[in-house]
N, CA and C atoms of all chains as a GROMACS GRO file, in nm:
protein
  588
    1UNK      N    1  -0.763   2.754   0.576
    1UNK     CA    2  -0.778   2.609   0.589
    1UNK      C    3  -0.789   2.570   0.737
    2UNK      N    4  -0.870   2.469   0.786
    2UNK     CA    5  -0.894   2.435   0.892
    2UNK      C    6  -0.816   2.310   0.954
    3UNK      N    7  -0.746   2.289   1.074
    3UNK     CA    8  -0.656   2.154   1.105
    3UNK      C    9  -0.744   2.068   1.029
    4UNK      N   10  -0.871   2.057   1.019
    4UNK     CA   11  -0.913   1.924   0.964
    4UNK      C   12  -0.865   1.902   0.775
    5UNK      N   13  -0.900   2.041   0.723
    5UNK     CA   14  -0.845   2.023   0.608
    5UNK      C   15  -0.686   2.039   0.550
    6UNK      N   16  -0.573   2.093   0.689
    6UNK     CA   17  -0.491   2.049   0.654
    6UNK      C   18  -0.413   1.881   0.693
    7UNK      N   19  -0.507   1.844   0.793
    7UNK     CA   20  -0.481   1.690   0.835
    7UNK      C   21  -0.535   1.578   0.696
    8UNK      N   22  -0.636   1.630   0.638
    8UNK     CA   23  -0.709   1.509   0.500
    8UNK      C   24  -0.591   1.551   0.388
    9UNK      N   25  -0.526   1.656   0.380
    9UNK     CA   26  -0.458   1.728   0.281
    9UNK      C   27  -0.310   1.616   0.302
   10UNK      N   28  -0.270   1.596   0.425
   10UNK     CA   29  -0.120   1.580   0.468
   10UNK      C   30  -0.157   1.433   0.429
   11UNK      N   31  -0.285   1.341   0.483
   11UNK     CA   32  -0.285   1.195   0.445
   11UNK      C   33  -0.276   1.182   0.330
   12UNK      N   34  -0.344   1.276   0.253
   12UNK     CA   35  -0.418   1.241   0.096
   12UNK      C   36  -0.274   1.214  -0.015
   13UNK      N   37  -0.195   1.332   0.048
   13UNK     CA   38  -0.028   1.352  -0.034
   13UNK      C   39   0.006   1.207   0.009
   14UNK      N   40   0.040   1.183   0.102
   14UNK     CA   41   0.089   1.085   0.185
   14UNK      C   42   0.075   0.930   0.098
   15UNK      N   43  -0.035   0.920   0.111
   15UNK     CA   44  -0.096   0.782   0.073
   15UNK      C   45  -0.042   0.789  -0.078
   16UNK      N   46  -0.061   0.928  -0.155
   16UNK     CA   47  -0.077   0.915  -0.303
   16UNK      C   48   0.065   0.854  -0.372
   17UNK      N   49   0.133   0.955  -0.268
   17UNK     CA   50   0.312   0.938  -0.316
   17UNK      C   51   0.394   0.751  -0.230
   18UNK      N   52   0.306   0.716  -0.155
   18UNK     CA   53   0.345   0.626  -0.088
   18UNK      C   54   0.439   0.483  -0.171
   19UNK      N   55   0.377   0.515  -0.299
   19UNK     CA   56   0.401   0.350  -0.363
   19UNK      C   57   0.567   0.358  -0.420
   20UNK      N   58   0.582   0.483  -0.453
   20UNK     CA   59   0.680   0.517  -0.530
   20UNK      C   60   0.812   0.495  -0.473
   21UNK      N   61   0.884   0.496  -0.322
   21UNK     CA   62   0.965   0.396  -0.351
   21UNK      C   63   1.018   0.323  -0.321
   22UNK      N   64   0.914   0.198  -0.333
   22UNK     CA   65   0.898   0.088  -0.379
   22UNK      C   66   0.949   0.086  -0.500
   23UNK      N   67   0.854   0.114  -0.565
   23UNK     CA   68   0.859   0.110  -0.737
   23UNK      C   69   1.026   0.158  -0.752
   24UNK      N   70   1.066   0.249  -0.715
   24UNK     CA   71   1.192   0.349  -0.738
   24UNK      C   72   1.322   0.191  -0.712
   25UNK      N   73   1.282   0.129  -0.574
   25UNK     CA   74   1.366   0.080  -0.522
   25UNK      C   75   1.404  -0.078  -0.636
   26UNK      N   76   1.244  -0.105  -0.662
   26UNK     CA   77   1.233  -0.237  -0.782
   26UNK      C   78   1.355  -0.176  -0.938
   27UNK      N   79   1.319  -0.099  -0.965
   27UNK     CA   80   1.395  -0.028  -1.096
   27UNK      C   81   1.519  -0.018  -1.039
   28UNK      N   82   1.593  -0.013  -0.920
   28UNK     CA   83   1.755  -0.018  -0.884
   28UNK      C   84   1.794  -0.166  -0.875
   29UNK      N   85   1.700  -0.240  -0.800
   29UNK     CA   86   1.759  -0.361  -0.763
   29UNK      C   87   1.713  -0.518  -0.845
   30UNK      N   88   1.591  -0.440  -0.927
   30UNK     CA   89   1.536  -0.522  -1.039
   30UNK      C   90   1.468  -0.682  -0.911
   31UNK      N   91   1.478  -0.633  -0.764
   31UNK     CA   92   1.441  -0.760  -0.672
   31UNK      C   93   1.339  -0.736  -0.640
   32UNK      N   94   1.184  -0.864  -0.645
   32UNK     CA   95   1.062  -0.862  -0.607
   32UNK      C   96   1.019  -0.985  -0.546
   33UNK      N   97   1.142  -1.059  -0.529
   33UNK     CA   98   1.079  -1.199  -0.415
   33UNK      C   99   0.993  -1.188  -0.334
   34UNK      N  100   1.049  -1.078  -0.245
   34UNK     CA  101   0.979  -1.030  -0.056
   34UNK      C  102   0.828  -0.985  -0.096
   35UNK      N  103   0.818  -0.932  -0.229
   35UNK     CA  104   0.682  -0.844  -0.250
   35UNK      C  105   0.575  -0.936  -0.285
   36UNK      N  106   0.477  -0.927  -0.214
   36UNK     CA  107   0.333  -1.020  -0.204
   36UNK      C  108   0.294  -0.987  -0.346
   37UNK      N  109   0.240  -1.115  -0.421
   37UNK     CA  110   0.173  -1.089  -0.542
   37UNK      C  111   0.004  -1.068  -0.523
   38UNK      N  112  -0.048  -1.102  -0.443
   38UNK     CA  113  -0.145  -1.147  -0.350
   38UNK      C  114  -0.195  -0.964  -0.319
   39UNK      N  115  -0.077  -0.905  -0.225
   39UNK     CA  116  -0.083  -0.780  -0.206
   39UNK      C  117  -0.124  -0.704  -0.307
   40UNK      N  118  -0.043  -0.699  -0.409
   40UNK     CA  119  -0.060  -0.567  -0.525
   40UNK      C  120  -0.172  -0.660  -0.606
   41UNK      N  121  -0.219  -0.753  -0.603
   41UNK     CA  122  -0.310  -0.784  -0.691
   41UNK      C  123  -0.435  -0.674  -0.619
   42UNK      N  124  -0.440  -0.716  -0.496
   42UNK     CA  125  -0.587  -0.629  -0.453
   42UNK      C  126  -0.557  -0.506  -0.437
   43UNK      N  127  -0.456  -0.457  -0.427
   43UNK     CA  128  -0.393  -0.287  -0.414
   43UNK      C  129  -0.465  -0.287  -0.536
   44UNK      N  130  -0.392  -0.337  -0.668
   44UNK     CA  131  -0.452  -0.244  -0.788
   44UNK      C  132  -0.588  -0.281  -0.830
   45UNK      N  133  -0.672  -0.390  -0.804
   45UNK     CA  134  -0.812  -0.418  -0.773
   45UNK      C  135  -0.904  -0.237  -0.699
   46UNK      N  136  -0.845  -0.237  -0.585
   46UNK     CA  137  -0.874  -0.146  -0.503
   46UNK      C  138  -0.843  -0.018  -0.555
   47UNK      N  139  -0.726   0.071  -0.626
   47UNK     CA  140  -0.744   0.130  -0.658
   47UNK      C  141  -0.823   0.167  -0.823
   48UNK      N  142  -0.839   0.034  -0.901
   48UNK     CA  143  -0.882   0.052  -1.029
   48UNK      C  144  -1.030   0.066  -0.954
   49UNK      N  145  -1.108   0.028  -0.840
   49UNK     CA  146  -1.231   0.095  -0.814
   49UNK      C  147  -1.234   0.209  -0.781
   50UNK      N  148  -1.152   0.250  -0.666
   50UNK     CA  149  -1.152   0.393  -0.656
   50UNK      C  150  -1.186   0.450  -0.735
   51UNK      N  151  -1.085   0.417  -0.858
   51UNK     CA  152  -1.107   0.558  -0.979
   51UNK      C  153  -1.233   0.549  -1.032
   52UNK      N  154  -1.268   0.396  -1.061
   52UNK     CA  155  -1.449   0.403  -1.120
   52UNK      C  156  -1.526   0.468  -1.029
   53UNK      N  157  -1.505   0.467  -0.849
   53UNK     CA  158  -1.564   0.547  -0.785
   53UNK      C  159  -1.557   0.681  -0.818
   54UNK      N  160  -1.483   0.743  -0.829
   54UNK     CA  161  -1.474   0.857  -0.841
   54UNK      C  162  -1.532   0.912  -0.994
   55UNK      N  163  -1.491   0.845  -1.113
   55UNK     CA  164  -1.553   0.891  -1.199
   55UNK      C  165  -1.715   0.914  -1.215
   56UNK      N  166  -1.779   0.809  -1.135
   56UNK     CA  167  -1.879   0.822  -1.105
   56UNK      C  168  -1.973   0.908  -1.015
   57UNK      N  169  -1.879   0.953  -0.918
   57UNK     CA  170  -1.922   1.076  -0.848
   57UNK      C  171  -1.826   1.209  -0.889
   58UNK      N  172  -1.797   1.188  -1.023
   58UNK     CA  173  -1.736   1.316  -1.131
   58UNK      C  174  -1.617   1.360  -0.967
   59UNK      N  175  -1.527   1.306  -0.899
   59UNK     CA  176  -1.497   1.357  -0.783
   59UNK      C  177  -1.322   1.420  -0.883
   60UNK      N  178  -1.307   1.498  -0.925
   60UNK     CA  179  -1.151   1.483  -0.967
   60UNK      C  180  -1.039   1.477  -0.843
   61UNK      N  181  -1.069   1.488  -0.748
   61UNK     CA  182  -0.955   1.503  -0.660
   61UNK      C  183  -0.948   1.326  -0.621
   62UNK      N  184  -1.046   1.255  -0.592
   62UNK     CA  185  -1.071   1.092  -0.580
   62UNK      C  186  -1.028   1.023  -0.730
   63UNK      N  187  -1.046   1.070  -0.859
   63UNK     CA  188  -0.985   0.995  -0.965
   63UNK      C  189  -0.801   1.061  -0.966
   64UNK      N  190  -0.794   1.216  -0.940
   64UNK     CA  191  -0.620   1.205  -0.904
   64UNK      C  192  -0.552   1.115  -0.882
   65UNK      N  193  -0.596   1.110  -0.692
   65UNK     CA  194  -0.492   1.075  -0.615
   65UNK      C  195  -0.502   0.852  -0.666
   66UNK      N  196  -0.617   0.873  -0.678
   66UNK     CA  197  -0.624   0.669  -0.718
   66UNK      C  198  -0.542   0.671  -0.850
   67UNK      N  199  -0.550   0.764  -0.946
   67UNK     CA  200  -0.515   0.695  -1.084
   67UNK      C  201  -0.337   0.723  -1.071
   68UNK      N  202  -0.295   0.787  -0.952
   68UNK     CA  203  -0.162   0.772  -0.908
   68UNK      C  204  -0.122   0.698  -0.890
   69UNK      N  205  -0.158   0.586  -0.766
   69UNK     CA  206  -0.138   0.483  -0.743
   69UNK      C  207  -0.175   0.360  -0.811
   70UNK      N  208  -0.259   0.407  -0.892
   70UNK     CA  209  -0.319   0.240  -0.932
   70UNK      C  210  -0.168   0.275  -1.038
   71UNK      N  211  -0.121   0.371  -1.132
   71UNK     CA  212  -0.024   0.350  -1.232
   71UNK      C  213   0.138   0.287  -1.093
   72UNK      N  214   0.132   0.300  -1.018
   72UNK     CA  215   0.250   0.306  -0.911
   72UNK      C  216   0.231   0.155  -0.888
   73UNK      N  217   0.160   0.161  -0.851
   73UNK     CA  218   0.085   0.010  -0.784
   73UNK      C  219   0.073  -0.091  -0.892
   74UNK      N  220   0.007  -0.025  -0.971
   74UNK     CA  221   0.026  -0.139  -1.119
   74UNK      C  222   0.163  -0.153  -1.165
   75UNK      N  223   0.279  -0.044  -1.146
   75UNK     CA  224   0.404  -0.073  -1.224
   75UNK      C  225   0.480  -0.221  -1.115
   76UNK      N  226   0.411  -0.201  -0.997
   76UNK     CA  227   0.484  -0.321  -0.902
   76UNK      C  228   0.415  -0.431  -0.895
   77UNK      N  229   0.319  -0.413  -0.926
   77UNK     CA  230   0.233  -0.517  -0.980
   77UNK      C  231   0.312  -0.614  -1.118
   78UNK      N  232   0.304  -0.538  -1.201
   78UNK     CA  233   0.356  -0.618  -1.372
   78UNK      C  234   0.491  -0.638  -1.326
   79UNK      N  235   0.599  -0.595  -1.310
   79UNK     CA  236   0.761  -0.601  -1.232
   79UNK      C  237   0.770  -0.727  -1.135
   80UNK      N  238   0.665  -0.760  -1.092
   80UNK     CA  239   0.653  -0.848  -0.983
   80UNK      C  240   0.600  -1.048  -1.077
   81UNK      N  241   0.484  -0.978  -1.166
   81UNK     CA  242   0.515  -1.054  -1.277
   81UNK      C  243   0.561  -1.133  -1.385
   82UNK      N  244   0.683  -1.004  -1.421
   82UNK     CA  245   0.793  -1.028  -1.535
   82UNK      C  246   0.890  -1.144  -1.470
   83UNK      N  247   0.911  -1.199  -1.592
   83UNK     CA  248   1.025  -1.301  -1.600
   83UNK      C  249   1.145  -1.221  -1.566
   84UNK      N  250   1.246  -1.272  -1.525
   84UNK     CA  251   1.364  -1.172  -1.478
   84UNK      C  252   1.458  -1.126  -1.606
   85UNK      N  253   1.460  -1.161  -1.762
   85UNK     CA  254   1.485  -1.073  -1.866
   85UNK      C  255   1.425  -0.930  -1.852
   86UNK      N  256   1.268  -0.984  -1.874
   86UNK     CA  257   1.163  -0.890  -1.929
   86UNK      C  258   1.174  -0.736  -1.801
   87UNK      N  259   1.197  -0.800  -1.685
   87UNK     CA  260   1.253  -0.719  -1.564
   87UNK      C  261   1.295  -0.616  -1.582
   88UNK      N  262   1.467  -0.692  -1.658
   88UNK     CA  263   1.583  -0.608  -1.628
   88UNK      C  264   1.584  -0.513  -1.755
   89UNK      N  265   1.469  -0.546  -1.890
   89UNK     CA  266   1.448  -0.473  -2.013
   89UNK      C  267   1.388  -0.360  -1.957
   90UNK      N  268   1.285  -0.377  -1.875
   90UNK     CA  269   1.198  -0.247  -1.814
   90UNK      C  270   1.295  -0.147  -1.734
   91UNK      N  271   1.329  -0.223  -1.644
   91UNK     CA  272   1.438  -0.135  -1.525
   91UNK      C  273   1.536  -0.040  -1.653
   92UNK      N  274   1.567  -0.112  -1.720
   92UNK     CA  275   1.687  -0.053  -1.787
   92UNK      C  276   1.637   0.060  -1.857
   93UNK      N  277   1.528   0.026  -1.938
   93UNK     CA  278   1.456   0.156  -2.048
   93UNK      C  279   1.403   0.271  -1.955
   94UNK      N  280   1.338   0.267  -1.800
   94UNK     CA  281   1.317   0.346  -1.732
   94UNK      C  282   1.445   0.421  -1.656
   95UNK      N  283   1.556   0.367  -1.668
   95UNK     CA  284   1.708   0.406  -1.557
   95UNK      C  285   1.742   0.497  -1.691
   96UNK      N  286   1.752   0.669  -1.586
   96UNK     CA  287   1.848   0.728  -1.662
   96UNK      C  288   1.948   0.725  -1.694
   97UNK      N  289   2.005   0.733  -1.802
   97UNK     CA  290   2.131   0.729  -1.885
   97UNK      C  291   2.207   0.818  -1.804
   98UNK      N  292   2.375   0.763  -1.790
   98UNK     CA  293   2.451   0.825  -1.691
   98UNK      C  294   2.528   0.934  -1.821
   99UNK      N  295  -2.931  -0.044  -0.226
   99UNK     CA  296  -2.755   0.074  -0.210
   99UNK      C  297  -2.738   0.060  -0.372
  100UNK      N  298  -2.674   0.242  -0.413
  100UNK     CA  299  -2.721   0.227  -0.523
  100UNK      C  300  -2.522   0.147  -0.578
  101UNK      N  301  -2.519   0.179  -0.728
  101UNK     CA  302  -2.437   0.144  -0.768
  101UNK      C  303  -2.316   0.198  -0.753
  102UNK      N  304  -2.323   0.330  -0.712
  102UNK     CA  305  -2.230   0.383  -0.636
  102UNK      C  306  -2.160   0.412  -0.513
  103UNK      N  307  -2.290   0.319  -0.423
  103UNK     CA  308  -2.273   0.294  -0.285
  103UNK      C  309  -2.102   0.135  -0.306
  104UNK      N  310  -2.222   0.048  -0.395
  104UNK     CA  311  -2.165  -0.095  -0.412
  104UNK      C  312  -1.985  -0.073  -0.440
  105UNK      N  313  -1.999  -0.016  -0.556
  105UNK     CA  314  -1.835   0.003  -0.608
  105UNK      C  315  -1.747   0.100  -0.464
  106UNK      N  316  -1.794   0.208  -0.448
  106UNK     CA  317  -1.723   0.251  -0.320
  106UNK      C  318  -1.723   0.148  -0.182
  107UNK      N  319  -1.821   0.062  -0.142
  107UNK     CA  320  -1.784  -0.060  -0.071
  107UNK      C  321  -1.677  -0.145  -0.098
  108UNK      N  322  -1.697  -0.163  -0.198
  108UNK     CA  323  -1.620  -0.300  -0.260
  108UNK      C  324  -1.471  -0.250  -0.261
  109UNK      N  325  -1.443  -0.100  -0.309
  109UNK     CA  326  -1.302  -0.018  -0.332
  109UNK      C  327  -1.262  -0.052  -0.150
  110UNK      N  328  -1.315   0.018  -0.090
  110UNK     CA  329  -1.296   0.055   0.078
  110UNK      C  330  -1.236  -0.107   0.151
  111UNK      N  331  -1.336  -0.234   0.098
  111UNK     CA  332  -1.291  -0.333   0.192
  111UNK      C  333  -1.179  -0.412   0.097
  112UNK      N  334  -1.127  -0.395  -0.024
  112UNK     CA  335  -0.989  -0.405  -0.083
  112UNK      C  336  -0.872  -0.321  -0.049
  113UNK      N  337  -0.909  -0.214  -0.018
  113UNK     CA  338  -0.810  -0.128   0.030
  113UNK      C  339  -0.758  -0.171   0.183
  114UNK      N  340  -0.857  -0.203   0.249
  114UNK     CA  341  -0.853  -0.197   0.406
  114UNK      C  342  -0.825  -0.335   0.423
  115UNK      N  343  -0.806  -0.456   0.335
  115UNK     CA  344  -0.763  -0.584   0.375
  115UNK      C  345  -0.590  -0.573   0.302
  116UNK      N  346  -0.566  -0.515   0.175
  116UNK     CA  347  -0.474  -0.518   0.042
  116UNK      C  348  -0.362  -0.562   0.137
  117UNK      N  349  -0.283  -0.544   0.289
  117UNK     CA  350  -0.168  -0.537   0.328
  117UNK      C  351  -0.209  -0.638   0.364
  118UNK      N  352  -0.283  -0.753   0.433
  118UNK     CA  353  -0.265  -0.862   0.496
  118UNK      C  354  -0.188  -0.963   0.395
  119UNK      N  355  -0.170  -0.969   0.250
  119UNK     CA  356  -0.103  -1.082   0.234
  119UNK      C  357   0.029  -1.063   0.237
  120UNK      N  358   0.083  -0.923   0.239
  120UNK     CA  359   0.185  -0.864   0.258
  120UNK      C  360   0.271  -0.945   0.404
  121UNK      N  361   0.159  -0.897   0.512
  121UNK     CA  362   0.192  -0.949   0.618
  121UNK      C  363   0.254  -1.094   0.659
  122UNK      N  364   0.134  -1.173   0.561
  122UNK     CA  365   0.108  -1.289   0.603
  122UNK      C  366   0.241  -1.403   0.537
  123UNK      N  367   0.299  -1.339   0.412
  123UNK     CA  368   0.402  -1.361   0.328
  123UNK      C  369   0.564  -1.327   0.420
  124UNK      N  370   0.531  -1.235   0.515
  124UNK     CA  371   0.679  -1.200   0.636
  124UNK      C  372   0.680  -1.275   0.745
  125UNK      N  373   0.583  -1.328   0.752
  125UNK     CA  374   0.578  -1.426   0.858
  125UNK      C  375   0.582  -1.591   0.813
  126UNK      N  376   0.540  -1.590   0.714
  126UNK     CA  377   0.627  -1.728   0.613
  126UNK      C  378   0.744  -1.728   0.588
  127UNK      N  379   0.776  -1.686   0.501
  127UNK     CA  380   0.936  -1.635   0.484
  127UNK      C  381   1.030  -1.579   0.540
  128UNK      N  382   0.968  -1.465   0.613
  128UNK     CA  383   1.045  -1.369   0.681
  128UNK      C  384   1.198  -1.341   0.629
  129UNK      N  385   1.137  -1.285   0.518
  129UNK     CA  386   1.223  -1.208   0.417
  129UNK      C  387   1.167  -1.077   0.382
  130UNK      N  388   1.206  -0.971   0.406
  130UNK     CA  389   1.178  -0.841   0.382
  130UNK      C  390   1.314  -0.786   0.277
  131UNK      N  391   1.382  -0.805   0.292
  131UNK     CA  392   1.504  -0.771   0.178
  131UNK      C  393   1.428  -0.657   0.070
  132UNK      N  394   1.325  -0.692   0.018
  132UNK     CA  395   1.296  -0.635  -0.126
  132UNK      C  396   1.202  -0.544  -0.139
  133UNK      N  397   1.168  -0.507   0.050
  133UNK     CA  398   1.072  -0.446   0.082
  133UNK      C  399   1.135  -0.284   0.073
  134UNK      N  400   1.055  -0.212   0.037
  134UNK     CA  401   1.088  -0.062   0.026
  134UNK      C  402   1.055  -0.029   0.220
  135UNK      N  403   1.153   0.021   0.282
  135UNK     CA  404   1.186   0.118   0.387
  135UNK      C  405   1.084   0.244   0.362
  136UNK      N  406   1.123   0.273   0.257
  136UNK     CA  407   1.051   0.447   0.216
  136UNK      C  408   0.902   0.419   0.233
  137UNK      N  409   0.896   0.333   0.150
  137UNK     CA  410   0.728   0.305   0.152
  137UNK      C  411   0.618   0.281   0.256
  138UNK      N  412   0.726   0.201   0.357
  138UNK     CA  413   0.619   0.200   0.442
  138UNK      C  414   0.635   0.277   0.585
  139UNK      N  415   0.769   0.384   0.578
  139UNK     CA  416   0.744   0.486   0.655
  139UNK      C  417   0.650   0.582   0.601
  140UNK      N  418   0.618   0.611   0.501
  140UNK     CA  419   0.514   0.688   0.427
  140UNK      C  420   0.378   0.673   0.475
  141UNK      N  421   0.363   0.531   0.431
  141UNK     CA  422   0.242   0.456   0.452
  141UNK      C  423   0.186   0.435   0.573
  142UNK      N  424   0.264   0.435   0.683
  142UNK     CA  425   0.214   0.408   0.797
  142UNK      C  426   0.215   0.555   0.891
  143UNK      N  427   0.269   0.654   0.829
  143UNK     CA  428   0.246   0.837   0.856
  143UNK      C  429   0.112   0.811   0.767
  144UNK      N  430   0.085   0.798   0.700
  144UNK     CA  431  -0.025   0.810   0.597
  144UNK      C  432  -0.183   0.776   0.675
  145UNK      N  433  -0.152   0.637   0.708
  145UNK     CA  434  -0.266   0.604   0.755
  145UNK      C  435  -0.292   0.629   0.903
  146UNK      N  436  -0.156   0.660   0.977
  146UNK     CA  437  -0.192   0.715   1.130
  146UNK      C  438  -0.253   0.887   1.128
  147UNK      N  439  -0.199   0.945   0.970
  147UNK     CA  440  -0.302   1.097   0.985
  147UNK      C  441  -0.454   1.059   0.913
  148UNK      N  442  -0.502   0.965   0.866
  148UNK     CA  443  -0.574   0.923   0.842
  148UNK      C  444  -0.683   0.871   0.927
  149UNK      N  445  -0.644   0.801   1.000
  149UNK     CA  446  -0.699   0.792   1.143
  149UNK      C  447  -0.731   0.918   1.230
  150UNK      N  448  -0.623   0.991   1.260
  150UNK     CA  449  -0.674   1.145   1.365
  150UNK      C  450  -0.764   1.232   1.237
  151UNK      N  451  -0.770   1.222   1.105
  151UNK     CA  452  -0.876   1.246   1.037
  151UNK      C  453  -0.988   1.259   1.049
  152UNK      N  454  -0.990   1.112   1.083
  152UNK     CA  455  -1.129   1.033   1.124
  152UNK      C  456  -1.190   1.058   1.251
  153UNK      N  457  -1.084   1.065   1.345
  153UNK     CA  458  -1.141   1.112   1.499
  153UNK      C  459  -1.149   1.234   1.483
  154UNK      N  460  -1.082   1.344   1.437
  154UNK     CA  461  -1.167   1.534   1.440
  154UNK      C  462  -1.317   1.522   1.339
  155UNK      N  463  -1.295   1.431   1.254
  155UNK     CA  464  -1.482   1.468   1.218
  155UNK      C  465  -1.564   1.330   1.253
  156UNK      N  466  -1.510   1.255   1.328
  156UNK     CA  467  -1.581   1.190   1.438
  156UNK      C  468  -1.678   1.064   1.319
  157UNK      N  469  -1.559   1.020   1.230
  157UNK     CA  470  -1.631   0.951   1.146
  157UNK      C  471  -1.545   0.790   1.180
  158UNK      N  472  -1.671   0.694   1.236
  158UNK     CA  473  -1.571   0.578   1.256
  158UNK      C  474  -1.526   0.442   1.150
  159UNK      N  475  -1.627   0.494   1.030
  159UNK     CA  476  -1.570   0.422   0.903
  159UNK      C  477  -1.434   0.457   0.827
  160UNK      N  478  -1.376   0.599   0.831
  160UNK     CA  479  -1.235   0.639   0.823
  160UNK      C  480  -1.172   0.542   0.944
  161UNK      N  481  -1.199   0.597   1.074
  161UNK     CA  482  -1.110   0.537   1.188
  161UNK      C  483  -1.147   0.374   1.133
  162UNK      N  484  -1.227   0.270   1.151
  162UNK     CA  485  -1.210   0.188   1.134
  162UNK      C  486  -1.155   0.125   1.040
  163UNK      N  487  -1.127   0.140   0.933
  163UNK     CA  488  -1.068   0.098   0.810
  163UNK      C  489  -0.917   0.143   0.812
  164UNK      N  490  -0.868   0.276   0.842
  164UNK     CA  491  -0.738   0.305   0.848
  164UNK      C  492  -0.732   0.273   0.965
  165UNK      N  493  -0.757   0.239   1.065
  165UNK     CA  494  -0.668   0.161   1.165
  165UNK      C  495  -0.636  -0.008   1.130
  166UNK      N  496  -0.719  -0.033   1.074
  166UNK     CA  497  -0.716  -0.207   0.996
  166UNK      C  498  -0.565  -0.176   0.980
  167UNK      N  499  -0.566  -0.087   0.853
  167UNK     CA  500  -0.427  -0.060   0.756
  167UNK      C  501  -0.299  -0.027   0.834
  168UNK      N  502  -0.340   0.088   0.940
  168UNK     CA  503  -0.274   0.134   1.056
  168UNK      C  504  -0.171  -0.006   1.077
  169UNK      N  505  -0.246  -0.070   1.190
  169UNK     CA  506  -0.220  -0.230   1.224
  169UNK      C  507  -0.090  -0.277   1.126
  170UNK      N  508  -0.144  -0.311   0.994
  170UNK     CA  509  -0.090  -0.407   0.932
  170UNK      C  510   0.028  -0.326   0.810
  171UNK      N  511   0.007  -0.242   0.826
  171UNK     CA  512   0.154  -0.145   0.735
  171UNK      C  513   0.242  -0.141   0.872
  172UNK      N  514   0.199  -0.096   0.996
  172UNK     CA  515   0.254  -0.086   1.091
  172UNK      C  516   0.345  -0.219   1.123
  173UNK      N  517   0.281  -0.330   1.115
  173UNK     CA  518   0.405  -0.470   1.126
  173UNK      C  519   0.488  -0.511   1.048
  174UNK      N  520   0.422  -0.484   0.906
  174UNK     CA  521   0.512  -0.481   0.793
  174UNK      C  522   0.611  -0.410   0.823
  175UNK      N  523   0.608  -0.261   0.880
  175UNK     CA  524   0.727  -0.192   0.891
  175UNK      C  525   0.827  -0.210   1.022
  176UNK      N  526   0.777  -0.273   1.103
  176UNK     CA  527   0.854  -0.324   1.269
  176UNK      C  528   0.880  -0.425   1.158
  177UNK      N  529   0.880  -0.512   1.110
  177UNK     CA  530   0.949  -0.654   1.056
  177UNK      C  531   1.076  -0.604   1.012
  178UNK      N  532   1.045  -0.515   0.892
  178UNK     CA  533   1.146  -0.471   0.795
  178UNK      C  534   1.242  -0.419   0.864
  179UNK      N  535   1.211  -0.323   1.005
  179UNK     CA  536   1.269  -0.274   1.080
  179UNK      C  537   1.421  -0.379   1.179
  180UNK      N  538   1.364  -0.500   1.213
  180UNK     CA  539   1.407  -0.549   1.304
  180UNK      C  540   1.531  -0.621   1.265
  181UNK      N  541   1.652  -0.708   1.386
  181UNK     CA  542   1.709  -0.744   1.330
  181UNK      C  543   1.675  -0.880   1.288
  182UNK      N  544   1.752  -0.984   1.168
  182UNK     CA  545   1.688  -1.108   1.167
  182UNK      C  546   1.646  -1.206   1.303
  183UNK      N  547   1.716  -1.207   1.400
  183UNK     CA  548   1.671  -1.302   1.520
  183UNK      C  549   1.529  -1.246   1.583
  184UNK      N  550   1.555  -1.110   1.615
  184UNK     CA  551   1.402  -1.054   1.670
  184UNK      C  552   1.289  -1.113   1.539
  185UNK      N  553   1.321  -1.060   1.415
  185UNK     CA  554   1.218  -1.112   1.340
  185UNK      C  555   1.170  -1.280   1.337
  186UNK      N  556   1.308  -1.323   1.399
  186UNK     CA  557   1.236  -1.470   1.352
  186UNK      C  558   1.152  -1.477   1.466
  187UNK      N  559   1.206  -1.442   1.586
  187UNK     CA  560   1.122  -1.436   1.729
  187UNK      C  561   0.977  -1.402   1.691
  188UNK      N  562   0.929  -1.256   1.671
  188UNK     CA  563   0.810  -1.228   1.614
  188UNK      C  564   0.701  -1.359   1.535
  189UNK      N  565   0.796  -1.374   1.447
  189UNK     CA  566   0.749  -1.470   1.331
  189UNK      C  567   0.708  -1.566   1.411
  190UNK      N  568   0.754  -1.648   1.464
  190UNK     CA  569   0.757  -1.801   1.558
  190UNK      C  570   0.652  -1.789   1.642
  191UNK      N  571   0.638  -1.650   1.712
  191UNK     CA  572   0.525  -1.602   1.829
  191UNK      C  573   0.394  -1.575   1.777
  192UNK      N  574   0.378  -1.552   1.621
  192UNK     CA  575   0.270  -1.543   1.558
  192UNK      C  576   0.211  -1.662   1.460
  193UNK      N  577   0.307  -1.730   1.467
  193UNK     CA  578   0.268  -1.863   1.380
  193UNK      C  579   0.223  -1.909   1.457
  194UNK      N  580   0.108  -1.986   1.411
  194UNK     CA  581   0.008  -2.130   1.506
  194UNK      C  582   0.073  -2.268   1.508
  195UNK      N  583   0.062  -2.275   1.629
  195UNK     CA  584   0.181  -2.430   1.654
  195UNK      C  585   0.081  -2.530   1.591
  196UNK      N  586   0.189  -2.663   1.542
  196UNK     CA  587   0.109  -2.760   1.451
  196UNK      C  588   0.001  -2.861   1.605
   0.00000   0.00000   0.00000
């Protein structure tokens, strides 16, 4: 592998795993005031093209790393949404049992 | 430009704007509380190897677009970073006087 392909390799992880925690941190504290709705609307805009990009240029490594985030990005997306019941129903069914 | 040019445009300048309302929402409020730490130390490693990406294969549509992101994950994360008085300082120095 060449610095260049381990430098696209180190962003590509990077970016993919980026959303998660967030998301991780929403499911502890069930809090999404601070979080732009505005933001994750075009995050998951942006990544639901990606992936049509990519399906379209058959790219599997471009539908991967997007259909990661758009599910990451979309979970802070809908969380950001929810009424604060519907919230704390999600947080709870996703929080492992102690 | 075919149809696959269009959708990969359209993905690229959602991606490369998605943090400004982020931004623009910390400098209204200037409330970060609910903001993930993790996320945007990730994110802003993410898009600064993203950038030296772009400069070893000398491509300035990578560099230009992840430095956009660069920029603006980058303040998001000095905000989140700071204490409340510096932030309000920031905030006050970037707001447009009436």
């Amino acid at each position: 592998m060449t610095p260049i392909v381990i430098l696209g390799s180190l962003a590509a992880i990077a970016s993919t795993i980026s959303f998660a925690p967030q998301a991780i941190k929403i499911i502890r504290t069930r809090q999404t005031k601070d979080i732009s709705l505005g933001m994750y609307a075009i995050t998951v805009t942006a990544f639901a093209l990606w992936c049509a990009y990519g399906v379209l240029l058959g790219q599997w490594p471009l539908i991967a790393s997007n259909s990661i985030c758009l599910v990451l990005s979309g979970f802070i997306l809908v969380m950001k949404l929810l009424p604060r019941r519907a919230k704390d129903k999600v947080a709870d069914a996703v929080t492992p049992k102690d």
